[in-house]
Kinemage of the C-alpha trace (Angstrom):
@kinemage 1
@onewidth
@group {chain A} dominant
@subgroup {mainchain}
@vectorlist {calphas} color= white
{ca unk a 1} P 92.444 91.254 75.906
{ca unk a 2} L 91.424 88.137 74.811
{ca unk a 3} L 88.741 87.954 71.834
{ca unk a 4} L 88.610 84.199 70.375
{ca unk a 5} L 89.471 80.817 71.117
{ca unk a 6} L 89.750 78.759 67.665
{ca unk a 7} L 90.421 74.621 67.290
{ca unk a 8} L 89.806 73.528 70.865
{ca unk a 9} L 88.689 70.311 70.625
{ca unk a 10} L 86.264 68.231 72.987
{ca unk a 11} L 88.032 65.151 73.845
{ca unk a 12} L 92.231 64.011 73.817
{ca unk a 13} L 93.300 61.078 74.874
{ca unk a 14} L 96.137 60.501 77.663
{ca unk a 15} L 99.187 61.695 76.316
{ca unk a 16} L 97.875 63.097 73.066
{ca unk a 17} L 98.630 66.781 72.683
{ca unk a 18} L 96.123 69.599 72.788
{ca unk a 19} L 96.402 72.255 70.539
{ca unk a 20} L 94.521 75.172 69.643
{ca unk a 21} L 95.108 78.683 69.119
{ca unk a 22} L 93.597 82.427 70.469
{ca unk a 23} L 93.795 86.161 69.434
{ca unk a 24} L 94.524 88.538 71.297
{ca unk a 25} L 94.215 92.347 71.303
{ca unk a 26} L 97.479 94.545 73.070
{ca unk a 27} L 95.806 97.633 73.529
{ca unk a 28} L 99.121 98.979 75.882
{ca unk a 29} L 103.004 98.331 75.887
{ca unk a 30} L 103.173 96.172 78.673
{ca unk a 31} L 106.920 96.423 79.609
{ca unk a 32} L 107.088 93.034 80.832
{ca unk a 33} L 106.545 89.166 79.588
{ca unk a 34} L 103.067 87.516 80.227
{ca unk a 35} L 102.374 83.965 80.734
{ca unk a 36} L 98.875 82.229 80.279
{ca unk a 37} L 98.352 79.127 82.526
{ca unk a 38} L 95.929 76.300 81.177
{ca unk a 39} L 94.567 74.120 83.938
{ca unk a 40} L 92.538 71.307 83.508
{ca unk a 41} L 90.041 70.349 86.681
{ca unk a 42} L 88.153 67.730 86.726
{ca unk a 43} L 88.960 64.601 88.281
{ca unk a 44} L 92.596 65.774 89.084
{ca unk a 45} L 93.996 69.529 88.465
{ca unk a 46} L 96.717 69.816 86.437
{ca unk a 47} L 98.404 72.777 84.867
{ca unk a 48} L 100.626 73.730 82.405
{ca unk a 49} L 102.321 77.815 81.693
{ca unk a 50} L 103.939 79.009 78.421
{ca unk a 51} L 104.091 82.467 77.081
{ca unk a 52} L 101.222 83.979 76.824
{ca unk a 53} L 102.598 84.544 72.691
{ca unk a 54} L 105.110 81.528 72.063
{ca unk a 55} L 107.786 83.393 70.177
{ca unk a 56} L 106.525 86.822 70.657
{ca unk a 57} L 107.341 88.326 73.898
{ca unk a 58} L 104.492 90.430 75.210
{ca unk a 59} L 106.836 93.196 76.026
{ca unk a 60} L 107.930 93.346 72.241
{ca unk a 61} L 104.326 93.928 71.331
{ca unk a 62} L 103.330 97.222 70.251
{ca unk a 63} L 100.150 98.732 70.563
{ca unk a 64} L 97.586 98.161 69.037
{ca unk a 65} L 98.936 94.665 68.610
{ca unk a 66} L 96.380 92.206 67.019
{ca unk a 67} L 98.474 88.295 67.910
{ca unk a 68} L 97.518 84.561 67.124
{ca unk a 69} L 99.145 82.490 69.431
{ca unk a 70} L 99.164 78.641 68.797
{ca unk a 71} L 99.333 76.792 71.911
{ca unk a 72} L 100.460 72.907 72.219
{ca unk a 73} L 100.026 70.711 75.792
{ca unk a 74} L 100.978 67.331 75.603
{ca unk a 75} L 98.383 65.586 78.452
{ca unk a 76} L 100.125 63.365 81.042
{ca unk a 77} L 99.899 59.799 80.325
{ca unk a 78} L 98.253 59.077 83.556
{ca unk a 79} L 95.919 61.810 83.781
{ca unk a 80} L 92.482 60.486 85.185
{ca unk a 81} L 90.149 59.669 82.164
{ca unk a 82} L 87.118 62.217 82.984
{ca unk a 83} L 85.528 65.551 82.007
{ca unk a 84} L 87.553 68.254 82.537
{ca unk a 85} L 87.147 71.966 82.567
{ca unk a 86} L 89.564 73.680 80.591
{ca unk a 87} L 90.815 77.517 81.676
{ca unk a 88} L 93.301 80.188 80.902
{ca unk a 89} L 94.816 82.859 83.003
{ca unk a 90} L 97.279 85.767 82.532
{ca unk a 91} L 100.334 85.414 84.984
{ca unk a 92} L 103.281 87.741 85.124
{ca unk a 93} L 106.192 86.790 87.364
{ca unk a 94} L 103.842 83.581 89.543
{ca unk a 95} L 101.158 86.415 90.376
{ca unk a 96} L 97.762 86.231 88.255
{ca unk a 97} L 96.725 89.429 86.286
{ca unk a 98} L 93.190 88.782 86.173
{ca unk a 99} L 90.847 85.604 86.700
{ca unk a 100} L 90.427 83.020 85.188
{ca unk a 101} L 88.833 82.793 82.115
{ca unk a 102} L 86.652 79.134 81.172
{ca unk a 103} L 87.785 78.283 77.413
{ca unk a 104} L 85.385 74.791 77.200
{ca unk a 105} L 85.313 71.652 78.173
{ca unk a 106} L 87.468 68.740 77.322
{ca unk a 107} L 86.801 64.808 77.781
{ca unk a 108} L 90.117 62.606 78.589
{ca unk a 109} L 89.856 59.503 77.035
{ca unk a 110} L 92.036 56.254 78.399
{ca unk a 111} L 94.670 55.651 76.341
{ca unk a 112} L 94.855 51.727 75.203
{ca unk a 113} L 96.997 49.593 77.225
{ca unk a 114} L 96.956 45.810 77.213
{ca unk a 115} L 97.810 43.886 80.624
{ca unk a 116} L 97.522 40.427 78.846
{ca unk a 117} L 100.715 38.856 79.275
{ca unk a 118} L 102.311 38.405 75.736
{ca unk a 119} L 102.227 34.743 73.542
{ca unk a 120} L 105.278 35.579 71.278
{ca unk a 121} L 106.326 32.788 68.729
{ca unk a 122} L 110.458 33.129 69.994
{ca unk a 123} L 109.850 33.781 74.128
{ca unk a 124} L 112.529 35.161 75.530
{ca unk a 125} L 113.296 36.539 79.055
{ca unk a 126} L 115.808 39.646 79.330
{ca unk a 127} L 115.129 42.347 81.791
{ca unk a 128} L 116.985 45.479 81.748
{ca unk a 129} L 117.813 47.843 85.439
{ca unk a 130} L 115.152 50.708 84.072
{ca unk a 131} L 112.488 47.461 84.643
{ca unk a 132} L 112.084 46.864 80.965
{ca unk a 133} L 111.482 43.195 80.045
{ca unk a 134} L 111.539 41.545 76.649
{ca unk a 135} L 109.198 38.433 76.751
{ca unk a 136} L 110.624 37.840 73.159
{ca unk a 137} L 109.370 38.292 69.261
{ca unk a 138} L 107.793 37.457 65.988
{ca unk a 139} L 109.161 37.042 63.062
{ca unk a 140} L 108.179 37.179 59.322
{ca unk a 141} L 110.117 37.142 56.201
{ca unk a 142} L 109.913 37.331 52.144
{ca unk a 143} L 112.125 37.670 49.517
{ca unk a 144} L 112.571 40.940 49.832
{ca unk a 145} L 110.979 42.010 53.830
{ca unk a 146} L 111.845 41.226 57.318
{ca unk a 147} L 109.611 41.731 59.982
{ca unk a 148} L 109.730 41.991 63.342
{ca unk a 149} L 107.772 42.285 66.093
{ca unk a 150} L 108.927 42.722 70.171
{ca unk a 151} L 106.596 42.102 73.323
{ca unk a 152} L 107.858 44.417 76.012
{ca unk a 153} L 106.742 44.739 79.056
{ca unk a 154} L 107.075 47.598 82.057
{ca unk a 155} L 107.727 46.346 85.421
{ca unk a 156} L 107.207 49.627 86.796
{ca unk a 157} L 106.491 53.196 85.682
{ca unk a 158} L 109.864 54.557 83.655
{ca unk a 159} L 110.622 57.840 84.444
{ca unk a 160} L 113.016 57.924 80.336
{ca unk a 161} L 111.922 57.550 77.242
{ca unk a 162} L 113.909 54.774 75.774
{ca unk a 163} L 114.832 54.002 71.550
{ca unk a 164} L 115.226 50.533 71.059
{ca unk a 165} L 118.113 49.739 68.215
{ca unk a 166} L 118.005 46.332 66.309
{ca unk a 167} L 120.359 45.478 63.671
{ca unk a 168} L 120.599 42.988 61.235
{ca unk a 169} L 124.071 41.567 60.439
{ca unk a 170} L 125.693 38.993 58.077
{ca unk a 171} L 126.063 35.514 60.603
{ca unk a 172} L 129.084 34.777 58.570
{ca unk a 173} L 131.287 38.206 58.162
{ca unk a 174} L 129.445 40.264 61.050
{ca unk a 175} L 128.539 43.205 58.453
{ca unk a 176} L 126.141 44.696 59.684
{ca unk a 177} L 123.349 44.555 56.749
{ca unk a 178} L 119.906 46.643 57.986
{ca unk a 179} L 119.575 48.875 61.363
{ca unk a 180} L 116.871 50.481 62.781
{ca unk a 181} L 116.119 52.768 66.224
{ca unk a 182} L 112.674 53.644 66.823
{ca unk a 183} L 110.014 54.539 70.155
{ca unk a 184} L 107.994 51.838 70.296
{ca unk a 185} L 104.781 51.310 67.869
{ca unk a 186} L 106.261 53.572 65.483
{ca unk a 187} L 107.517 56.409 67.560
{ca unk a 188} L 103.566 56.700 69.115
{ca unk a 189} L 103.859 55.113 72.396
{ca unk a 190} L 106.745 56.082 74.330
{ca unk a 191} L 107.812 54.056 77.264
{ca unk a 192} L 106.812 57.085 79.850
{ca unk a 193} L 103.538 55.912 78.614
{ca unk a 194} L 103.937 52.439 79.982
């Protein structure tokens, strides 16, 4: 039995996670594991099943079992910005226990994306197979700082999520002096966002 919903929020942007949590009540031992699918409708359907406790097995629960369950959903990165309705169900095994239950509403906000091509101060033109292109970089410097900045650019929806590695090295010994590996705008925007 379900008896609260807490933290749901009202609006998540495309490929922001949702997270929120609900208690339930196991008033029997079930015997067997329980799922609860979340599906969003609204101006697409989408859906997404976990255990109905993740990390708790309903058939290791034993009556009468009082359980917070904390449930995360990353949203697609190309789910339609709209209003959505957003609604659990108990599944065991594909089949539904019981119907659907309405847990709120939930606005999907675009997620910023910028289709200006890019002015970098050092252009440069390298495309990779995945459809990845490098249009080049900025660069700043102090006495102690380096910093650097890349204008990529997707050709095409990418099906990975790629690190990018730049290293620094010595010109005249080939040390190699600083590194770094990242997801692009500091590990926020991955490129199955692009």
């Amino acid at each position: 039995q379900l008896l609260t919903i807490r933290d749901l929020p009202d609006t998540r942007t495309q490929g922001e996670w949702l997270h929120f949590s609900a208690v339930w009540l196991g008033q029997d031992n079930f015997g067997r594991d329980y799922d609860a699918c979340l599906t969003l409708t609204g101006p697409e359907t989408v859906q997404s099943c976990q255990p109905l406790a993740p990390g708790w097995a309903t058939s290791q629960w034993q009556p009468p079992a009082l359980v917070r369950a904390r449930y995360s959903w990353q949203m697609p990165p190309f789910l339609a910005p709209g209003d959505y309705e957003l609604s659990l169900q108990v599944v065991t095994d594909g089949e539904a226990v019981d119907t659907a239950v309405t847990l709120g509403q939930l606005a999907i906000q675009p997620l910023p994306r910028s289709y200006d091509a890019p002015a970098p101060a050092k252009p440069l033109t390298v495309t990779w197979p995945a459809g990845i292109r490098l249009h080049g970089y900025d660069l700043q410097s102090d006495e102690t700082s380096l910093a650097l900045t890349l204008h990529w650019q997707a050709a095409n929806r990418l099906d990975a999520s790629y690190k990018f590695f730049v290293h620094l090295q010595d010109p005249d010994s080939g040390a190699l002096v600083a590194q770094t590996d990242y997801v692009p705008r500091d590990w926020t925007y991955p490129t199955t966002f692009w």
